[in-house]
One Martini backbone bead per residue (centre of mass of N, CA, C, O) as a GRO file, in nm:
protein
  231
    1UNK     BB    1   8.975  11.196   9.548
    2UNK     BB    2   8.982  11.179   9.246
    3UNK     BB    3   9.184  11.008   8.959
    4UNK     BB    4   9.351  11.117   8.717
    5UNK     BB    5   9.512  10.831   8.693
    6UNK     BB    6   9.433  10.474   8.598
    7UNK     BB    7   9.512  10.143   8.651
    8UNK     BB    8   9.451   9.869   8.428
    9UNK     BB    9   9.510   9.575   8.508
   10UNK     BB   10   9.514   9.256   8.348
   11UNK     BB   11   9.505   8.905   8.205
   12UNK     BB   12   9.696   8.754   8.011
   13UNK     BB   13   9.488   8.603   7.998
   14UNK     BB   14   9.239   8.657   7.705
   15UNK     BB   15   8.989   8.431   7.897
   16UNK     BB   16   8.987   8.646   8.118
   17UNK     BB   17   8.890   8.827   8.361
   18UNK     BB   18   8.895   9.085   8.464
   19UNK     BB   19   8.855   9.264   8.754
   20UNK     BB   20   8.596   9.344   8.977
   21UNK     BB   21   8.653   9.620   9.039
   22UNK     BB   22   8.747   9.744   8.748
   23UNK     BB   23   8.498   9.681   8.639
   24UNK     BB   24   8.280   9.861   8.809
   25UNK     BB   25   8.438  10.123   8.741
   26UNK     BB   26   8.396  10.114   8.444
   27UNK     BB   27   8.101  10.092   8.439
   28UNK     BB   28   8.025  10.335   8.570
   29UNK     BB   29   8.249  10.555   8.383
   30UNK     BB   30   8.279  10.469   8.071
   31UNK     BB   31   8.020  10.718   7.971
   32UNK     BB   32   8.166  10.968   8.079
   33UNK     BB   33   8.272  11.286   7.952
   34UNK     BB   34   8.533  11.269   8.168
   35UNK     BB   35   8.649  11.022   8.020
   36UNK     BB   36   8.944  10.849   7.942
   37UNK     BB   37   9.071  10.527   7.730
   38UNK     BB   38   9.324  10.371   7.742
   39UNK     BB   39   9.503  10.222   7.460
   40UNK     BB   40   9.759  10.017   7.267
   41UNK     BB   41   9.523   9.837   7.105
   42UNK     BB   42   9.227   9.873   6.954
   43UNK     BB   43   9.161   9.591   6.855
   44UNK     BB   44   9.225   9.464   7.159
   45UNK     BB   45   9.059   9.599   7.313
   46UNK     BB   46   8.790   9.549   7.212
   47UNK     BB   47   8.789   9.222   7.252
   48UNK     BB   48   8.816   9.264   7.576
   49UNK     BB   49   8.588   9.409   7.633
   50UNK     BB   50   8.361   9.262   7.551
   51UNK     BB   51   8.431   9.006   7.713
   52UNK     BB   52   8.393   9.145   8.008
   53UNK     BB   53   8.093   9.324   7.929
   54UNK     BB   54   8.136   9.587   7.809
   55UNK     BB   55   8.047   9.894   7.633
   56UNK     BB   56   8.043   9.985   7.332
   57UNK     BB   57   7.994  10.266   7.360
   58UNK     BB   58   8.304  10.294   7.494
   59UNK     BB   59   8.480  10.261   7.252
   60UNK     BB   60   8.450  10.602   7.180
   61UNK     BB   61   8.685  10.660   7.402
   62UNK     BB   62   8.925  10.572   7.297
   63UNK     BB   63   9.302  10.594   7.322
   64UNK     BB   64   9.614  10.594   7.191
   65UNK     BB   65   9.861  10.435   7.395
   66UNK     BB   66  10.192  10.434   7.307
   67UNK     BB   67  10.519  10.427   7.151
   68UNK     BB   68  10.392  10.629   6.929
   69UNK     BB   69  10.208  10.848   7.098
   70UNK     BB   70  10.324  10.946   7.373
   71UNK     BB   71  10.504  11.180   7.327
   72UNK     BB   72  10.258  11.370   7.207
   73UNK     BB   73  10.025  11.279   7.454
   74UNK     BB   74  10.151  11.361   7.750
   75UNK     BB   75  10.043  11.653   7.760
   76UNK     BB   76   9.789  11.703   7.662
   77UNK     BB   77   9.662  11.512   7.878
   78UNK     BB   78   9.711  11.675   8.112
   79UNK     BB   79   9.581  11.905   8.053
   80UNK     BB   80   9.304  11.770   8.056
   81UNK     BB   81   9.346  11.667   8.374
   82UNK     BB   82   9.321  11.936   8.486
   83UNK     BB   83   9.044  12.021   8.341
   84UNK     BB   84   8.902  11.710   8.424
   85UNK     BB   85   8.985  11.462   8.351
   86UNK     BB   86   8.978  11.105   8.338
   87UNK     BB   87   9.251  10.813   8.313
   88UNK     BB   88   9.243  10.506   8.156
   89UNK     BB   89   9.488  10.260   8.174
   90UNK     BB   90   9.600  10.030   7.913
   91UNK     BB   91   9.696   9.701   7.847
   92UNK     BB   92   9.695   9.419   7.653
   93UNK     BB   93   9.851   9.313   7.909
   94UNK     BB   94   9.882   9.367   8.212
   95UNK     BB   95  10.070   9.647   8.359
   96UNK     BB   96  10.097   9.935   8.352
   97UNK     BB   97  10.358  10.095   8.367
   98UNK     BB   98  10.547   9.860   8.341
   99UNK     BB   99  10.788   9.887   8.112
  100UNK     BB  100  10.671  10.127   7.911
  101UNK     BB  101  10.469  10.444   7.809
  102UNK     BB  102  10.305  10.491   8.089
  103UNK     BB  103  10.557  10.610   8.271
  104UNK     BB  104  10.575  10.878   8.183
  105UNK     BB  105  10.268  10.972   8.258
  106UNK     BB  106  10.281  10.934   8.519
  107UNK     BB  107  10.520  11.121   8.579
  108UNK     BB  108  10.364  11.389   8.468
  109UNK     BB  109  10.161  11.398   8.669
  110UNK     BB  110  10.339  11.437   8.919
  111UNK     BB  111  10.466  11.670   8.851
  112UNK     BB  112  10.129  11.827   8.823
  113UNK     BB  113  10.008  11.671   9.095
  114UNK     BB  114   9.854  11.482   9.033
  115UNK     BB  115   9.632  11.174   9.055
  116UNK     BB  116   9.730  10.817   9.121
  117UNK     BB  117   9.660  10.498   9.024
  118UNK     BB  118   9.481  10.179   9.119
  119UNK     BB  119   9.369   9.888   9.049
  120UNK     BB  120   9.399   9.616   9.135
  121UNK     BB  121   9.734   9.405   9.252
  122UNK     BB  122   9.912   9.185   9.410
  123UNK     BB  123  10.156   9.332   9.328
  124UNK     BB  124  10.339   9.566   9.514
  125UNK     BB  125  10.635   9.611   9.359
  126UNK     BB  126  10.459   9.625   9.053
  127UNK     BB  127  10.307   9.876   9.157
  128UNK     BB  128  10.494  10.082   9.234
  129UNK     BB  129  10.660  10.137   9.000
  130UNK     BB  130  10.425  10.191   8.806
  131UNK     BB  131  10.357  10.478   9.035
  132UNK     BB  132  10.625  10.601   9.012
  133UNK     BB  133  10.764  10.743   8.735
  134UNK     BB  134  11.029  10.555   8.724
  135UNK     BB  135  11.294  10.406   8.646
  136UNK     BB  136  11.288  10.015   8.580
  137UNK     BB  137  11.468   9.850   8.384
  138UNK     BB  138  11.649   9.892   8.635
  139UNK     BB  139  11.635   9.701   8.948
  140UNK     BB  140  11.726   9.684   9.306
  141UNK     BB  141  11.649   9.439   9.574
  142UNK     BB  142  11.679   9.564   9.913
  143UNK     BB  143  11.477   9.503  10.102
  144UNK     BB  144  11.473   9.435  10.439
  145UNK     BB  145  11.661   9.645  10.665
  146UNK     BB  146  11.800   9.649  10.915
  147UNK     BB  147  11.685   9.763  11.238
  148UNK     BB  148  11.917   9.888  11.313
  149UNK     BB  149  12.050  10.181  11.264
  150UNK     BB  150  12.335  10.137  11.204
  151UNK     BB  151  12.329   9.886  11.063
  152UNK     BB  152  12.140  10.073  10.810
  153UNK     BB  153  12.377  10.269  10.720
  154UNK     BB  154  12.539  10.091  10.613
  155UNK     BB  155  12.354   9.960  10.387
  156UNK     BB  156  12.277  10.230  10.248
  157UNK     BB  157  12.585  10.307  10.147
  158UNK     BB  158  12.619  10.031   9.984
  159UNK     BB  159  12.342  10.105   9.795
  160UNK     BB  160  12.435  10.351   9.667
  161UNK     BB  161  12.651  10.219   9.471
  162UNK     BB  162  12.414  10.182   9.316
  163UNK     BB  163  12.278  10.260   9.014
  164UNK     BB  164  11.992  10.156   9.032
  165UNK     BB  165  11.666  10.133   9.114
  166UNK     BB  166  11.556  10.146   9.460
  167UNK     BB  167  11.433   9.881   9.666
  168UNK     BB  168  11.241   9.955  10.008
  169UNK     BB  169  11.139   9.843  10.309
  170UNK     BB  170  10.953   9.769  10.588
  171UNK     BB  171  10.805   9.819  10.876
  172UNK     BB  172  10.570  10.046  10.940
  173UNK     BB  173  10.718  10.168  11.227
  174UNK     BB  174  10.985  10.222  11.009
  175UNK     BB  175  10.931  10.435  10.829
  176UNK     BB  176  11.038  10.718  10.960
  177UNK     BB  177  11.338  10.609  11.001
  178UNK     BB  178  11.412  10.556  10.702
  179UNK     BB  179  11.387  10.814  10.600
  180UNK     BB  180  11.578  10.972  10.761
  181UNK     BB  181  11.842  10.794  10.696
  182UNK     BB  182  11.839  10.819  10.412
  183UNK     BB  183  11.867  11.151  10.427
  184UNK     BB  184  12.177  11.096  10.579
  185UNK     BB  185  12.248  10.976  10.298
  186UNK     BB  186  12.369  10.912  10.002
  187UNK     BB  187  12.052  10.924   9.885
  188UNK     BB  188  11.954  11.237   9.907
  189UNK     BB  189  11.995  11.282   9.557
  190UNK     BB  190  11.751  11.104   9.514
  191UNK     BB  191  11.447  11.000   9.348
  192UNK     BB  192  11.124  10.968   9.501
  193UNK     BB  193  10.859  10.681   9.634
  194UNK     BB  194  10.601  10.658   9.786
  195UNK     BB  195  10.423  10.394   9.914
  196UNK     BB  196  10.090  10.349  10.063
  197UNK     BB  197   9.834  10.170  10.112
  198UNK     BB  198   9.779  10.011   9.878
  199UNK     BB  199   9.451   9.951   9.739
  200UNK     BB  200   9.339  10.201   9.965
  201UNK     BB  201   9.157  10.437  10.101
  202UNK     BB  202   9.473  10.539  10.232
  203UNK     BB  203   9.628  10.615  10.032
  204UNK     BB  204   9.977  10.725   9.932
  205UNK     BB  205  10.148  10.923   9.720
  206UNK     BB  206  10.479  10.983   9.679
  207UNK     BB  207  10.664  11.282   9.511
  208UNK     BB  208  11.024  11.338   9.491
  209UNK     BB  209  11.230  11.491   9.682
  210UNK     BB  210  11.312  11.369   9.949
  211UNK     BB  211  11.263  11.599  10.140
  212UNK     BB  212  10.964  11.624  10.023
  213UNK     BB  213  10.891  11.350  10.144
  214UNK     BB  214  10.972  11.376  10.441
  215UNK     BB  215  10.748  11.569  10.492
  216UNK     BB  216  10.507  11.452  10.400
  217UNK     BB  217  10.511  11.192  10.564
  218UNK     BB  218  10.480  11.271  10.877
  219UNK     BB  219  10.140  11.269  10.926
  220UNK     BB  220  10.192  10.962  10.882
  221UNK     BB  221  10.089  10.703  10.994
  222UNK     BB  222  10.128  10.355  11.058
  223UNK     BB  223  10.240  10.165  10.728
  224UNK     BB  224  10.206  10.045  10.487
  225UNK     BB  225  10.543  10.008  10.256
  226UNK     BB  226  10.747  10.131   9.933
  227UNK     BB  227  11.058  10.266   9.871
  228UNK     BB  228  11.174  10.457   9.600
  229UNK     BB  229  11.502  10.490   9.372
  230UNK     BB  230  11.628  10.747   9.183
  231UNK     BB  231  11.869  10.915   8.970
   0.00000   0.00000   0.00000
């Protein structure tokens, strides 16, 4: 199943190239009459668009998605990707989404069932929150928690009273016990995005109530993950 919002992360410096995925994507797809290019500001989106050597005639395609335009853009959005659009979200260099005004964007895909994706990225953590649609102006990493489970609870409970939203992880075999610790412990009614699999054929992203999420996670087999959680 195509995803109906993709993330394309660009190069800081605006004299890189592309990612060859992103840039083949972009080629195949950016002509597409059911396509729409999100970017944060025209005149930088159209000057680094060229220099990749994407299609002239897709920047009629552009549609601005930035902080002055995001709150009324984002439901329109939706109901458009409803009914079958498919959105490229750029920003003017880095990461989309990842503390921005694509993370409502995402946040709203999630709501409405859509799926979200991302072109590669190397950062796996800042790649999940920016999938996550959760709020992470301010989060703290608690890697990986002891493996066994008594102490794992232990530490749960810890960072339970941490206020911001926790970024935690696990080998892949640890995934379902570390899912089940933690809906029995104080963290069971904040807002959780499994992310599994990232930038692979087999990706799954999980969004909701944690009840919710490890209901979902239940039928998937040993993967890398990277859990998120917020209030």
């Amino acid at each position: 199943m195509k995803a109906s919002l993709t993330l394309v992360p660009t190069p800081i410096d605006e004299f890189l190239p592309l990612e060859t995925v992103a840039c083949a994507k972009l080629l195949e797809e950016c002509l597409l009459s059911e396509v729409v290019i999100l970017v944060e500001d025209h005149k930088i989106a159209r000057r680094r668009w060229l220099q990749w050597g994407l299609p002239r005639e897709a920047i009629a395609r552009f549609e601005l998605f930035n902080e002055h335009t995001a709150q009324e853009s984002t439901s329109l959005l939706v109901r458009s990707m409803q009914k079958g659009k498919r959105c490229y979200l750029l920003s003017d260099s880095g990461l989309p989404a990842f503390c921005d005004p694509g993370l409502d964007l995402v946040r709203a895909c999630h709501e409405a069932g859509l799926r979200v994706t991302s072109t590669p990225f190397p950062n796996s953590i800042a790649l999940a929150l920016a999938l996550s649609g959760l709020p992470h102006q301010r989060f703290y990493f608690a890697g990986f928690l002891p493996a066994n489970s008594e102490e794992r609870k232990t530490e749960l409970e810890r960072i339970s009273k941490i206020p911001e939203t926790l970024i935690l992880m696990d080998t892949p075999y640890r995934m379902h016990a570390l899912l089940k610790d933690v809906d029995s412990s104080a963290l069971k009614k904040r807002k959780c995005f499994l992310a599994t699999n990232l930038n692979q054929e087999s990706e799954v992203l999980l969004y909701g109530d944690l009840k919710q999420v490890v209901m979902k996670a239940e039928p998937l087999e040993k993967r890398e993950f990277i859990l998120i959680l917020s209030r």
